[in-house]
Phi, psi and omega in degrees: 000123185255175222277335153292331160304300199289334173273027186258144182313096185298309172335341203237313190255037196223347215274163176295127193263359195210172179296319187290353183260306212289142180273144183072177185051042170348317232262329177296308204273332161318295144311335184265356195268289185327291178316336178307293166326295194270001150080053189189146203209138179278199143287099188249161167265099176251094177268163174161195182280181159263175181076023181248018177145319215291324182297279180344281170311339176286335186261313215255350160282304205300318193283359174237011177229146158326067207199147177253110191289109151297145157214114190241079189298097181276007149289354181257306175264094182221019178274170173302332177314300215288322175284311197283017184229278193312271173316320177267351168290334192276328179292336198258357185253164173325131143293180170215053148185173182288354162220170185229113153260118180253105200266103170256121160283124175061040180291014187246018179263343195298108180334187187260324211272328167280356179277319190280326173287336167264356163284336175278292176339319188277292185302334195269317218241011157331320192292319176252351204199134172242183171221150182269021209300119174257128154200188245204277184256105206273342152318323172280032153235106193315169205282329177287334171267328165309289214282327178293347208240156182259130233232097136212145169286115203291037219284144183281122140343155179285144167337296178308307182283346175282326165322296204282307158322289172327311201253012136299302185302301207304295183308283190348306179270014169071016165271105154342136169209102184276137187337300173267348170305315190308311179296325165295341154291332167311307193257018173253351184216007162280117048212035170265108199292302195319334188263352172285316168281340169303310208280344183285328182274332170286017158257356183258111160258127194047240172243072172199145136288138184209111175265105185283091159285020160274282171005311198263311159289328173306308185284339170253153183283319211278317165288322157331299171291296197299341183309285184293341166323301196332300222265329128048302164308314157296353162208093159285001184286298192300294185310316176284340191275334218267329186293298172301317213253354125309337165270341160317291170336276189299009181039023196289117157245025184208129201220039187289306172334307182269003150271350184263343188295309159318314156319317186280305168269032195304308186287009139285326153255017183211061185279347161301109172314335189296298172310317187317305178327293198301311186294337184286287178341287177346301173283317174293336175290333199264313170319331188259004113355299202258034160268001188232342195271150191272341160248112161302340179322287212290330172278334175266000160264005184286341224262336187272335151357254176328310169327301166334281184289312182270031183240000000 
């Protein structure tokens, strides 16, 4: 591997260029295939967590069709200013190809006063320019923009096909590895792939992965808690406060990851089977909990509550 390879982003230069590379979502590059084909795109909505896909497919449309491209990473660029200037200039002059695309990335950082001028953009200017809208949380995009867009949830691939990609990159790039350090970046950081791949090249000394797994629990919130579940018995006082005070920390506001991440490792802090039962209830009570609830927090610590107290 030479010395240009080794500084280049695997995230980037990994990232999928065509449908037939993207992993997952059958049921989305199907439909997206068909637009491809037909050289033509509605207004799409791609929502889910991150690191799971939704920009990558959004760049793999754009990149097969006839079109001329805006690309706006709205955590960054996210006023009214920014639509009614950036964006309708761009929507409203003369092309050199037959559509105009506009890719807003992370559209749920986008204002409530920059959503409502860009929902009158997507109408006046349909005819000619569609928008790609990525976002993370899709209740923070208002409705009048939902109802413009054909809507879909992006779901992270399976462990296995993110494994079988991750240990692709890696022989590509001539790096040794051994099966659990890998399964240990998987399962400390799924089902976010960027971060999965981020974190194996930032663990590659020379041509070997070398894995720190304090390191590693230290950087995830989510191993952190199961650290502390393990030990849970000798304090529940201790355990809960210590618990609150890492989602506090970690600024986690979406916490679908970490009930199937508990689910999945139920049997590290719960190895009685009798307790297993109860806590899987717990957990499935508090997921349906948290489509409804207005602090996802205050709900998912109602939920290490219950954890807590029956370990």
């Amino acid at each position: 591997m030479d010395d240009g390879k080794r500084n280049t982003l695997w995230t980037e230069h990994y990232r999928p260029k065509d449908l037939d590379t993207y992993i997952g979502n059958e049921h989305i590059t199907s439909k997206v295939k068909i637009f491809i084909q037909n050289e033509d795109i509605p207004h799409l909505l791609f929502h889910g967590i991150q690191g799971t896909g939704k920009t990558t497919l959004a760049k793999i449309i754009v990149n097969h069709i006839d079109c001329d491209v805006l690309y706006i990473n709205a955590s960054d660029e996210n006023s009214v200013e920014v639509v009614r200037t950036k964006v309708k200039n761009f929507a409203s002059t003369i092309g050199f190809k037959p559509m105009k695309v506009v890719i807003l990335d992370e559209a749920d950082f986008i204002t409530p006063n920059g959503q409502a001028a860009l929902r009158n953009l997507m109408e006046t200017f349909s005819r000619t320019t569609r928008f790609i809208l990525t976002c993370n949380y899709l209740e923070k995009i208002i409705q009048p923009i939902q109802s413009r867009c054909q809507t879909f949830g992006v779901e992270p691939p399976s462990k296995n096909d993110v494994g079988a990609h991750v240990i692709n990159i890696l022989k590509t790039e001539g790096v040794t590895f051994g099966k659990q350090d890998l399964v240990t970046i998987i399962n400390a950081n799924y089902p976010d792939i960027r971060k999965i791949i981020n974190t194996c090249q930032l663990h590659t000394i020379g041509d070997k992965l070398v894995v720190d797994k304090q390191s590693i629990i230290e950087q995830n919130y989510m191993l952190k808690i199961l650290e502390i579940l393990k030990k849970a018995g000798n304090s529940k006082q201790k355990a809960f406060m210590d618990i609150r005070q890492i989602l506090a920390d970690s600024k986690v506001k979406q916490f679908e990851p970490l009930y199937r991440f508990l689910y999945d490792n139920i049997s590290e802090f719960a190895p009685d089977i009798k307790k297993q039962a109860g806590v899987i209830l717990t957990i499935a009570e508090a997921q349906y909990q948290d489509a409804v609830v207005v602090d996802k927090e205050i709900g998912v610590m109602a939920m290490f509550v219950n954890l807590v107290n029956d370990l």
